[in-house]
C-alpha positions as CSV (number, residue, x, y, z in Angstrom):
1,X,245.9,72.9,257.7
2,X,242.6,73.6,256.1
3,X,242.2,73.1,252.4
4,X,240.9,76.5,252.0
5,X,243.8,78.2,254.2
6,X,246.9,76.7,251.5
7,X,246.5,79.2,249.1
8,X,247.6,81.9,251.8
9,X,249.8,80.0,253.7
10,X,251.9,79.6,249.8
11,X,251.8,82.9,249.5
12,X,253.0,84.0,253.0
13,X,255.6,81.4,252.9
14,X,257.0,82.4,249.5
15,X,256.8,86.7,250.0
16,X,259.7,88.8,250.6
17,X,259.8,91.8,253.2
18,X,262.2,94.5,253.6
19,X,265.2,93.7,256.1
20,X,264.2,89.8,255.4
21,X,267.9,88.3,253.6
22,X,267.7,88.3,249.8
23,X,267.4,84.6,248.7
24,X,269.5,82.4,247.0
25,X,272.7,80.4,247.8
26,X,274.6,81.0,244.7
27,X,274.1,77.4,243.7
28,X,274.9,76.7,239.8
29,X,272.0,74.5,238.7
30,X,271.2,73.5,235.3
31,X,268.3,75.1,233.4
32,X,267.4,72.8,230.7
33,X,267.1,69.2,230.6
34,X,268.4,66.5,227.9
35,X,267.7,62.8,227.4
36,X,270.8,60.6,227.1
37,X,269.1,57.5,225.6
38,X,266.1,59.1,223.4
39,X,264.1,56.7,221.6
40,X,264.7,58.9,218.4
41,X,265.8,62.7,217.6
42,X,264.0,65.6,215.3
43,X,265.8,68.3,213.8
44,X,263.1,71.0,213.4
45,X,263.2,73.3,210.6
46,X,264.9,76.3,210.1
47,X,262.5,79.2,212.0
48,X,261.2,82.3,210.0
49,X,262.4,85.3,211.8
50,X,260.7,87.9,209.9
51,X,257.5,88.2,208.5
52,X,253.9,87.3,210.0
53,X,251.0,89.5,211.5
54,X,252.7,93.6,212.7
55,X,252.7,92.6,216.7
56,X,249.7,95.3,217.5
57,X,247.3,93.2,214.6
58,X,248.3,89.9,216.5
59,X,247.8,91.4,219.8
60,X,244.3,92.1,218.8
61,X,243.6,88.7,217.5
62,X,244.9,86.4,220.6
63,X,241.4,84.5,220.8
64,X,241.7,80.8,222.3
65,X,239.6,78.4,219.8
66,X,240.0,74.6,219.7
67,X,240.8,72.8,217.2
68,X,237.6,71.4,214.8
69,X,239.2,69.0,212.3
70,X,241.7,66.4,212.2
71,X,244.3,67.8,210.1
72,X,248.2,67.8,210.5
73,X,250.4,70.7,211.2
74,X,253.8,70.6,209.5
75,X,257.1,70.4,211.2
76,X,257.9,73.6,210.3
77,X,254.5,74.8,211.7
78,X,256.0,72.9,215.2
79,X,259.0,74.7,214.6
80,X,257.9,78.4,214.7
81,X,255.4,77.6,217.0
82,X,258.3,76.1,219.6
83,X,260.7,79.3,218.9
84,X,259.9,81.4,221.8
85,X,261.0,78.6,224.1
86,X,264.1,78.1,222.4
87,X,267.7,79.0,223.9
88,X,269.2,81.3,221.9
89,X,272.7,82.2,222.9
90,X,271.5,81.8,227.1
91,X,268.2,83.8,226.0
92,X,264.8,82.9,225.5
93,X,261.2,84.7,224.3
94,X,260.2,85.1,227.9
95,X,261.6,86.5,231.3
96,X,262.6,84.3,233.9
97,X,263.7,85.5,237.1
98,X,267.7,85.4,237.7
99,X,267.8,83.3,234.8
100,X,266.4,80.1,236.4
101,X,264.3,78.3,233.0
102,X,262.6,76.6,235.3
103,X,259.9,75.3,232.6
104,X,260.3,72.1,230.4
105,X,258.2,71.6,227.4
106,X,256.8,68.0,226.1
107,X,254.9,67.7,222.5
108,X,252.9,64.7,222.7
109,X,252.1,64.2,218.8
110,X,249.1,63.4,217.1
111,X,249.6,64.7,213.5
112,X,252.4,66.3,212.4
113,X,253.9,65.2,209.0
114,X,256.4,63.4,208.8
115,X,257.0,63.0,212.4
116,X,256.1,59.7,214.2
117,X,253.0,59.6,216.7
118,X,254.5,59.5,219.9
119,X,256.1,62.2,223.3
120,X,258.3,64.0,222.9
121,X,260.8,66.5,224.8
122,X,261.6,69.8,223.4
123,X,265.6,70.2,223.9
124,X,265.5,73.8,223.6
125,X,269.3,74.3,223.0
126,X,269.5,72.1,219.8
127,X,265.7,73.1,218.8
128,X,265.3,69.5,218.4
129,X,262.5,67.0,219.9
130,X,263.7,63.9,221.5
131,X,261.2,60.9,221.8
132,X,260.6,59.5,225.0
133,X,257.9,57.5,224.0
134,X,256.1,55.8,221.2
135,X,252.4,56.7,220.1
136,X,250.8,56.3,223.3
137,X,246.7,55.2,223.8
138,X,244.9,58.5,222.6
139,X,241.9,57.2,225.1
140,X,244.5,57.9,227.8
141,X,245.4,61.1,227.2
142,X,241.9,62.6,226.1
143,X,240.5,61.4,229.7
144,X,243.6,62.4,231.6
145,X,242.6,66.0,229.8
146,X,238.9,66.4,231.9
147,X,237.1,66.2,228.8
148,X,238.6,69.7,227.1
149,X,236.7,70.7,223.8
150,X,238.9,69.8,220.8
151,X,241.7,67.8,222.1
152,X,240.2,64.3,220.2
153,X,241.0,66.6,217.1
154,X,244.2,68.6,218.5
155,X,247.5,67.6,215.8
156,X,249.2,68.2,219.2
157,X,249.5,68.5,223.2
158,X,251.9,71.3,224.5
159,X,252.8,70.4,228.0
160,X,255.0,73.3,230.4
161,X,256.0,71.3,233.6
162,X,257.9,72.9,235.7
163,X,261.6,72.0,238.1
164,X,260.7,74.4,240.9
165,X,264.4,73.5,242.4
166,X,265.9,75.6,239.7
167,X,264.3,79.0,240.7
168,X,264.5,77.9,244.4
169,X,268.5,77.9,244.4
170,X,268.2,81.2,243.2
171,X,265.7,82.8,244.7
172,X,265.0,80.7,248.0
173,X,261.1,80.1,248.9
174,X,260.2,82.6,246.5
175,X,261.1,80.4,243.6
176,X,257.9,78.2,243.6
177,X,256.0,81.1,242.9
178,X,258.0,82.1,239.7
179,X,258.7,78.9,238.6
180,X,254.8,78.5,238.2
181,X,254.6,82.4,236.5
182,X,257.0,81.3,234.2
183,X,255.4,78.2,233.1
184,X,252.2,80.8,232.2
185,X,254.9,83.0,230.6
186,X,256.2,80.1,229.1
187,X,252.4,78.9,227.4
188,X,251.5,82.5,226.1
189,X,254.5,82.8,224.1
190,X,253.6,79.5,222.1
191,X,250.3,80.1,222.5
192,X,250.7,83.8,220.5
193,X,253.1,81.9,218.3
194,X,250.1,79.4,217.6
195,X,247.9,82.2,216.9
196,X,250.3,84.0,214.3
197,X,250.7,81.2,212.5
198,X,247.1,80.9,212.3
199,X,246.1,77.7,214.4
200,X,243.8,76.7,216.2
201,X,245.4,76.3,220.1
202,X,243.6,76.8,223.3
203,X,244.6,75.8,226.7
204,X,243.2,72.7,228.7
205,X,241.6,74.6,231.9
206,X,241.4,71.1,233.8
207,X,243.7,68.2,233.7
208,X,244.4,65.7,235.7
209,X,248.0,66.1,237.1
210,X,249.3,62.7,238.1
211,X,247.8,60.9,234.9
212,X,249.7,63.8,232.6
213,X,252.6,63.0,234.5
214,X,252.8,59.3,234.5
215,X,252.5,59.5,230.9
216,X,255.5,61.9,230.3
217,X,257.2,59.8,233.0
218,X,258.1,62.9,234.7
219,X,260.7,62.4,237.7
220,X,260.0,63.4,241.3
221,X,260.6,67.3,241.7
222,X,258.9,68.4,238.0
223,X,255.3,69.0,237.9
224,X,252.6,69.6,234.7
225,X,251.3,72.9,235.1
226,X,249.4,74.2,231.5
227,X,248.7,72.1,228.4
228,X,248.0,73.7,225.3
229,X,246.3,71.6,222.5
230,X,246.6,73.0,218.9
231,X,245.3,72.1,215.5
232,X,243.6,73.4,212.5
């Protein structure tokens, strides 16, 4: 198949027609991930739930900038920004598609006080970060990011990866297509969050997919698909 002919063929492949069978085998997967064996744990900080810009103001400020100085963001700055994505009694700040989650989030930290330099997973039931990994080579990451304005002076990396397997045992084919809508669903909630809060955040339009994944040490069947990088 021709490169150029993919695009279409995915989207054929992952439609749904009337008379076709409705998709989905009833299988009970899970639809959040947890470390057994983290390297260390972070309780964030109790969340604001009130508060902050009236949603039209916000709505009419979402602007993408990058970050400009090196300065740290607070854990409870992490903490609001990370709400959205949290579970909240089998809900989150997005829709997903027969309940699927099929988006993971990673915070690869740069500055945050008192949290150590390092990657990190976002358990989103406990709103806690588990470390995977120690401060990684900042070289690394800034080239495995395509040369994105700002990330050199980002406090941190946002990564939304994707287990496409969730959404496909519920929805058949059809799942690959929302597991990558989610992860965009999934990006503009922290991303608004970000922008409340007043930070700096923007999205990396290019990154390079197999060096983002080798340093989360992603397993077979999740993929990176948006990173955000915020700062002041």
């Amino acid at each position: 198949m021709k490169k150029k002919d993919f695009g279409h063929a995915f989207l054929a492949y992952t439609r749904l027609s009337p008379g076709q069978a409705l998709p989905g085998n009833g299988q009970r997967v899970p639809t959040a991930k947890v470390y057994a064996s983290p390297l260390e744990t972070v309780d964030l900080p109790q969340t604001r739930k009130s508060g902050g810009p009236q949603t039209w103001r916000l709505m009419a400020q979402l602007q993408a900038h990058a970050p400009e100085l090196e300065l740290t963001l607070t854990a409870a700055d992490l903490a609001q920004m990370l709400l959205p994505l949290s579970d909240r009694e089998g809900r989150r700040g997005y829709l997903s598609s027969a309940g699927a989650y099929p988006v993971e989030t990673y915070v690869v930290v740069r500055r945050v006080q008192d949290t150590f330099p390092g990657v990190y997973h976002y358990a989103v039931k406990a709103h806690q970060l588990e470390q995977i990994a120690a401060s990684p080579d900042w070289d690394v990451w800034e080239r495995a990011l395509a040369g994105t304005p700002g990330a050199a002076h980002a406090a941190v990396y946002l990564v939304h990866t994707v287990v496409p397997a969730r959404s496909v045992a519920r929805l058949g084919p059809r799942g690959y297509r929302q597991s990558l809508l989610e992860a965009g669903k999934a990006t503009h909630a922290s991303f608004t969050a970000a922008v409340a809060l007043g930070l700096a955040a923007r999205e990396a339009d290019l990154f390079y997919d197999e060096d983002v994944a080798q340093a989360l040490g992603l397993p077979d069947g999740e993929y990176p698909v948006a990173v955000m990088i915020v700062g002041r």
